[in-house]
C-alpha positions in Angstrom: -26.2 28.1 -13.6 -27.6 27.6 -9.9 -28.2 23.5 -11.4 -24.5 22.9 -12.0 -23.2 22.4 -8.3 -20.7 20.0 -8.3 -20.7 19.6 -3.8 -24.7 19.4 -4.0 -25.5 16.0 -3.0 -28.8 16.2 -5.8 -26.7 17.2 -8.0 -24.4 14.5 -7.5 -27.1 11.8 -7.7 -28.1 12.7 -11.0 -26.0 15.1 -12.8 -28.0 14.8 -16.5 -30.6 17.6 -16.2 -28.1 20.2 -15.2 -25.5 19.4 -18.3 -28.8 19.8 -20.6 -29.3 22.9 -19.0 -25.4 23.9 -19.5 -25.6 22.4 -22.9 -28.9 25.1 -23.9 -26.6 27.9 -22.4 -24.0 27.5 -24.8 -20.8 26.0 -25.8 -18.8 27.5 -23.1 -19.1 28.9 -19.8 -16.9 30.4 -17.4 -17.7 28.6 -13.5 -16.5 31.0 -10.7 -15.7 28.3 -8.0 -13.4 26.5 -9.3 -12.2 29.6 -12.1 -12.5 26.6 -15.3 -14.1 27.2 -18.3 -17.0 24.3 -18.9 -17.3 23.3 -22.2 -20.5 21.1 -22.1 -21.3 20.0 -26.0 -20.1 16.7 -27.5 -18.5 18.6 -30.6 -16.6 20.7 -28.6 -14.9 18.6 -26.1 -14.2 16.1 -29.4 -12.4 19.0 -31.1 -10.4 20.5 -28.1 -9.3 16.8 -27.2 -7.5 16.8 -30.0 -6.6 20.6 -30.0 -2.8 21.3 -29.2 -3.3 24.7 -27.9 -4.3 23.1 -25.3 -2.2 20.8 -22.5 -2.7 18.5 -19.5 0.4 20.6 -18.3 1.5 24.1 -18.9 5.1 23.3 -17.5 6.8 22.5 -20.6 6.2 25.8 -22.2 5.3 28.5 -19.1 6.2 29.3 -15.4 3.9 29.1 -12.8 3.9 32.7 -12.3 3.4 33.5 -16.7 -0.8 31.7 -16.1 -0.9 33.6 -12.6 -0.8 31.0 -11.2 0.4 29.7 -7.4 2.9 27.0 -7.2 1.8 23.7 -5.0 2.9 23.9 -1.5 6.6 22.4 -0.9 4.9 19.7 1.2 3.0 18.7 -1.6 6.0 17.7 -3.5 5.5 13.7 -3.6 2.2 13.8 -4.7 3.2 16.1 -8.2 6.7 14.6 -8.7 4.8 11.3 -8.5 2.0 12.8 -10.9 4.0 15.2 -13.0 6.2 12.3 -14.5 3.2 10.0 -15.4 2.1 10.2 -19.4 -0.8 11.4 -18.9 0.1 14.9 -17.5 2.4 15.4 -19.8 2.9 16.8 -23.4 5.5 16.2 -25.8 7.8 15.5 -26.5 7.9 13.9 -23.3 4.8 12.6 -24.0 5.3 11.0 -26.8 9.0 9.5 -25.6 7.4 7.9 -22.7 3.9 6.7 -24.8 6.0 5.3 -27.7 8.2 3.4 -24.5 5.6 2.3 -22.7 4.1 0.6 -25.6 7.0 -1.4 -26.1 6.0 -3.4 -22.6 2.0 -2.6 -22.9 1.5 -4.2 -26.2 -2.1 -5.6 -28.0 -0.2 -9.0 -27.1 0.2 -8.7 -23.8 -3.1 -7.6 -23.4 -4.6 -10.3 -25.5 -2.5 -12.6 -23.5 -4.8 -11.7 -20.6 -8.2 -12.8 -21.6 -7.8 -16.5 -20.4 -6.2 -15.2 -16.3 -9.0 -12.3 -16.8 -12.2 -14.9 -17.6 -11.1 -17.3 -14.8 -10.8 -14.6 -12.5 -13.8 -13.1 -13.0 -15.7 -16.6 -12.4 -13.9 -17.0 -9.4 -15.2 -14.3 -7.8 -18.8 -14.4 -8.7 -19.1 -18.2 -7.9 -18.2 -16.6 -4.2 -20.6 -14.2 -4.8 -23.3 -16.8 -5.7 -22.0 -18.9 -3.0 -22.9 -16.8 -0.4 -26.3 -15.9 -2.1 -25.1 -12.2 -2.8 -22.7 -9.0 -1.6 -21.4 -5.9 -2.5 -20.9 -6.5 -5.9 -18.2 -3.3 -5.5 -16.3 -5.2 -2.9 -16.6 -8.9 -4.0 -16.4 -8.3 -7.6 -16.1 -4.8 -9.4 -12.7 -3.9 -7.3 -10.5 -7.1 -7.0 -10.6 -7.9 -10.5 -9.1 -5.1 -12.5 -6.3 -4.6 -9.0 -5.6 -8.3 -9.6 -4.7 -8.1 -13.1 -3.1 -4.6 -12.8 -0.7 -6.4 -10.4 -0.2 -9.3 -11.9 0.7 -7.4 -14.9 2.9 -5.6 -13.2 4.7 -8.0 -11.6 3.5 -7.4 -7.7 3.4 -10.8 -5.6 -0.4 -11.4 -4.2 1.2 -10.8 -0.6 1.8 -7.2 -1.6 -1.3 -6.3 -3.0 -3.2 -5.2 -0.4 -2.7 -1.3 0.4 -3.0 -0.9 -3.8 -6.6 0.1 -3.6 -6.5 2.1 -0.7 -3.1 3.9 -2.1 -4.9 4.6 -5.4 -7.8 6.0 -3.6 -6.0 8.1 -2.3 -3.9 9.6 -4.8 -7.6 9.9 -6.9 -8.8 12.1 -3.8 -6.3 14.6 -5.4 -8.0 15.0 -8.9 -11.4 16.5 -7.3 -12.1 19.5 -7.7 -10.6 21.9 -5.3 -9.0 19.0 -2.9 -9.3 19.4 0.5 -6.1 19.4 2.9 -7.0 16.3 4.3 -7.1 14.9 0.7 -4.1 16.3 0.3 -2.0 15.0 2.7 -3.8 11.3 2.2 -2.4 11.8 -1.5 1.3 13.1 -0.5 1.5 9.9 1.9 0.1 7.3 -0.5 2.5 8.9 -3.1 5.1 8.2 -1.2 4.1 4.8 0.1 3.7 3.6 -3.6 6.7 4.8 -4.4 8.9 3.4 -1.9 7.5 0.1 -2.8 8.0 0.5 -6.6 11.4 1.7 -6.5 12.5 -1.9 -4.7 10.5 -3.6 -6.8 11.9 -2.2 -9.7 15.6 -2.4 -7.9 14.4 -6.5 -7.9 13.5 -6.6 -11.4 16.8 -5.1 -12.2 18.8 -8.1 -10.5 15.8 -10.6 -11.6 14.0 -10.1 -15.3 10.3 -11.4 -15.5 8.0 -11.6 -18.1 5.9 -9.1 -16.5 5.6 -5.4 -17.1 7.7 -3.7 -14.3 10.6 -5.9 -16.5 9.3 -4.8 -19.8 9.4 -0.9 -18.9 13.0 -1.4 -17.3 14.1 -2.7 -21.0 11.9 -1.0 -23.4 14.4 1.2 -25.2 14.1 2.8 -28.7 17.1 4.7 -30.4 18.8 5.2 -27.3 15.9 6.4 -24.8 15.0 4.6 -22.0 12.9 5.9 -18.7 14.3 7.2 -16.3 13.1 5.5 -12.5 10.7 8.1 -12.0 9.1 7.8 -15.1 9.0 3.7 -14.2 7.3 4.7 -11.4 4.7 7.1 -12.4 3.7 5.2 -15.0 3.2 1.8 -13.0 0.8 4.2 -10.7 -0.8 5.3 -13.5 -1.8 1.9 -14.9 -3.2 1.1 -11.5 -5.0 4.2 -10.9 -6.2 4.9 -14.3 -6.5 1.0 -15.1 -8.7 -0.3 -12.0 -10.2 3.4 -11.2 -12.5 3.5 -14.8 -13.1 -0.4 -14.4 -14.5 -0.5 -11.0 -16.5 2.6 -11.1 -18.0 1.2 -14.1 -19.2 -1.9 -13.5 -20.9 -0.6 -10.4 -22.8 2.3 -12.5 -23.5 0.1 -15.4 -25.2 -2.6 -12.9 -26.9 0.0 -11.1 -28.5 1.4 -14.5 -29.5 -2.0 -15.2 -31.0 -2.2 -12.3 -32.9 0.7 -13.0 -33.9 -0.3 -16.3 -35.3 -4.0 -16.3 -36.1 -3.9 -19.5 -32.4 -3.7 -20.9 -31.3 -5.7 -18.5 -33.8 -8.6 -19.6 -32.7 -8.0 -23.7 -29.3 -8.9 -22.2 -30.0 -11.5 -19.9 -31.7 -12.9 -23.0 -29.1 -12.3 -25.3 -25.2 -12.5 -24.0 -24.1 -11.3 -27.6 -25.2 -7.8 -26.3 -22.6 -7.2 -23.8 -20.3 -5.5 -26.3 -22.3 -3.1 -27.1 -23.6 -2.9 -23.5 -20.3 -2.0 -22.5 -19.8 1.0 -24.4 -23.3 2.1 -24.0 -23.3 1.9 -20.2 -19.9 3.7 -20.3 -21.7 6.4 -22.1 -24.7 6.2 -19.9 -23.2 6.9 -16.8 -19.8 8.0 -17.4 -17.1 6.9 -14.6 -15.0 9.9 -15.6 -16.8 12.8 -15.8 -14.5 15.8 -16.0 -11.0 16.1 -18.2 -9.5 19.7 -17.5 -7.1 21.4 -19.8 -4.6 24.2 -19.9 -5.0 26.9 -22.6 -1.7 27.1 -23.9 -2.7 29.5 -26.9 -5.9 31.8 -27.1 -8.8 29.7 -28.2 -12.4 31.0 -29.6 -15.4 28.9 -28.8 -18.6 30.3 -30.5 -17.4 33.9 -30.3 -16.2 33.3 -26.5 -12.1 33.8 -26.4 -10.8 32.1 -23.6 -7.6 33.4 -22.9 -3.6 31.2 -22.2 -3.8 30.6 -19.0 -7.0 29.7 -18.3 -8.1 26.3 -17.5 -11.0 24.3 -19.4 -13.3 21.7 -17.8 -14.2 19.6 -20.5 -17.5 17.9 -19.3 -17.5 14.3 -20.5 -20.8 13.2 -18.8 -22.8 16.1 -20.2 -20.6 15.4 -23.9 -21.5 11.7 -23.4 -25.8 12.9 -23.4 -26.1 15.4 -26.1 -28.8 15.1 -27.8 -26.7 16.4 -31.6 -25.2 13.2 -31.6 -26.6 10.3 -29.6 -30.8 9.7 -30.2 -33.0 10.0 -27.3 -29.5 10.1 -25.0 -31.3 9.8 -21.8 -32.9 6.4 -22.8 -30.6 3.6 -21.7 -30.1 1.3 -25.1 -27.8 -1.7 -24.8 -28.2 -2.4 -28.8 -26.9 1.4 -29.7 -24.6 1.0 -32.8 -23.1 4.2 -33.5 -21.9 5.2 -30.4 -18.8 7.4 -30.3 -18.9 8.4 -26.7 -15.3 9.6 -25.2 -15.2 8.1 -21.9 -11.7 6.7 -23.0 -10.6 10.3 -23.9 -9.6 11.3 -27.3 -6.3 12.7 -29.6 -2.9 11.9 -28.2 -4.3 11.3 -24.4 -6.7 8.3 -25.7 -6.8 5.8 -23.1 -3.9 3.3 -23.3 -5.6 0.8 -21.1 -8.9 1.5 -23.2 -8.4 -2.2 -24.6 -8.0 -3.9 -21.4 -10.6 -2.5 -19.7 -12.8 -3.6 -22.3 -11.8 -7.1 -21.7 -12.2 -7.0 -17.7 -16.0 -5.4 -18.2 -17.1 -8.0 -20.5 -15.4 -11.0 -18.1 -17.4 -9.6 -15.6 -20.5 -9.1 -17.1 -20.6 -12.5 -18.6 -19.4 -14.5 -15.6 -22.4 -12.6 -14.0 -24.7 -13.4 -16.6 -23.9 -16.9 -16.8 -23.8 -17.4 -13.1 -25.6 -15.5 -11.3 -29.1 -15.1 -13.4 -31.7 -13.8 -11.0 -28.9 -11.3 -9.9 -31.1 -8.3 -8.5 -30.4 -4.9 -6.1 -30.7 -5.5 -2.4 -30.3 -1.7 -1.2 -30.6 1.5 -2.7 -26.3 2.6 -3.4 -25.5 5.6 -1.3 -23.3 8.1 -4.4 -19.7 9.0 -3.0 -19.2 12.8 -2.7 -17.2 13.1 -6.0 -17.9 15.2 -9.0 -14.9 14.2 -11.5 -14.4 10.2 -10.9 -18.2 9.5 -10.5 -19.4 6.2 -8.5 -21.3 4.6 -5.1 -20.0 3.6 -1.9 -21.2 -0.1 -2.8 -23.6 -1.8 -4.6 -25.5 -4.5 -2.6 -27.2 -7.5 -4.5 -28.7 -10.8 -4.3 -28.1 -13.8 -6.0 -31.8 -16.3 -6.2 
């Protein structure tokens, strides 16, 4: 297994030959360094989505100490009380109080509501781009657009929105695998920042409804529940990290692959109808997530393999996102695939809730940069960032004529 390295710089450029090699192992394989089980094939990481012997937390059912397992160090504290009360690290029926609650604010409507503020947006900042003959399309483009309709979503005045990147950033450092202290300590501060900031915006909305979501979660109730402040909190962090995270980190891959394949990216230049399916096929092409871990809550068998509670599975979403079972020639970049059920959004009760939104942002921002910017082209070669599990470059410089 010497070609799975997730710190190997190679391996990190192009992780697709060593999942094929995972995927020709077997279904599942134990991986020393970081003790996780990697379940590599398409099939599998469908089915144990959607398995509930398995849990983005083991908290609601087992101590720390039942999965052998060392509690995070007290000064860690912000960072998990911040990330513990968030929907998508827990099960239900916490879970599913906070999912049905949140859905109450985050409705089809609201999201619907967006396209117009999304579209104008999204022209805005590529007739800047095109202005100035070109950029970092990460910088000008891919990042302020989904953080700008995040926060305005949310309710968070433009003069506020500045340290939401580099607090969500930070917080993301923490989902790597095996974190270092310094990533750590970046997370517990930003965790704490955020926080702060929410809980007196949140004390404002209080005194002052809006129409925007920060109001919607403080009065979503249903038979009597309501969330509690944290659960305000973690949630709004949630939606930014998870919401803008994805969004940026996949327009920058998707541009880069069409970059690298002029072919595709001359089908769609020729034909805008193509950018829905060029959406979910460049998601699938170069996944932005590419690791979902799980807790083994119950004794699972995977083709004769047991893996026992307590153990922790690395579902592999990039490799499940190229197997060859289920997606045709998988390593052939094709913006006109139909049947495409990749799971880049997740699956079962974790699916992603943003998963509609995001959609909308990546086809703004493909269009405006179709219509405007034509001759749109790669200046520099991207330099990969050092992450495994939320996959994406440093910047992506272009030209525009």
């Amino acid at each position: 297994m010497a070609a799975f390295d997730p710190w190997d710089p190679d391996f990190l450029a192009d992780p697709y030959p060593a999942y094929a090699d995972l995927r020709a192992r077997g279904r599942v394989q134990y991986y020393e360094p970081t003790n996780q089980w990697l379940v590599p094939q398409h099939a599998d990481v469908s089915a144990l989505l959607r398995d509930r012997r398995l849990g983005r937390t083991y908290q609601h059912r087992f101590t720390h100490e039942d999965f052998n397992r060392t509690p995070p160090p007290p000064e860690h504290e912000p960072f998990h009380t911040l990330n513990d009360h968030g929907m998508l690290d827990l099960e239900p029926p916490d879970h599913t109080r906070i999912r049905r609650l949140v859905s109450k604010a985050f409705t089809p409507r609201t999201v619907e509501g967006l396209k117009p503020y999304v579209a104008r947006l999204a022209g805005e900042l590529v007739d800047a781009l095109v202005e100035k003959g070109g950029g970092d399309l990460l910088a000008d483009v891919a990042e302020p657009l989904p953080v700008a309709v995040i926060a305005e979503m949310l309710g968070i005045p433009e003069a506020d929105r500045g340290p939401l990147r580099p607090w969500s950033a930070d917080i993301c450092g923490m989902y790597e695998l095996n974190p270092s202290e310094e990533a750590a300590a970046k997370a517990v501060r930003a965790s704490v920042e955020f926080s702060d900031y929410l809980r007196e915006l949140i004390a404002e909305r209080r005194k002052h409804p809006g129409d925007d979501l920060v109001s919607g979660l403080i009065a979503a109730h249903d038979e009597g529940d309501r969330l509690t402040e944290q659960e305000m909190i973690s949630t709004c962090v949630l939606l930014l990290n998870a919401g803008h995270e994805a969004t940026v980190n996949a327009t920058v891959n998707g541009w880069y692959a069409l970059f690298r394949n002029p072919d595709q990216l001359a089908a769609l230049r020729a034909d805008h109808s193509l950018v829905p399916t060029a959406i979910e096929e460049l998601m699938r092409y170069d996944t932005p997530l590419q690791l979902f871990e799980r807790w083994v809550l119950d004794d699972i068998e995977v083709d004769g393999t047991v893996v026992p509670r307590g153990a922790e599975i690395a579902m592999l979403f990039g490799s499940a996102n190229h197997d060859p079972a289920v997606f045709q020639n998988p390593e052939r970049l094709d913006l006109a695939r139909a049947d495409n059920p990749h799971i880049s959004f997740s699956a079962g009760i974790h699916y992603c809730i943003g998963a509609p939104l995001a959609r909308i942002e990546l086809g703004a921002s493909m269009t405006a940069l179709l219509e405007k910017a034509p001759t749109l082209s790669l200046a520099a070669e991207p330099v990969r960032k050092p992450n495994f599990v939320i996959r994406g470059v440093e910047g992506l410089a272009v030209e525009v004529g």
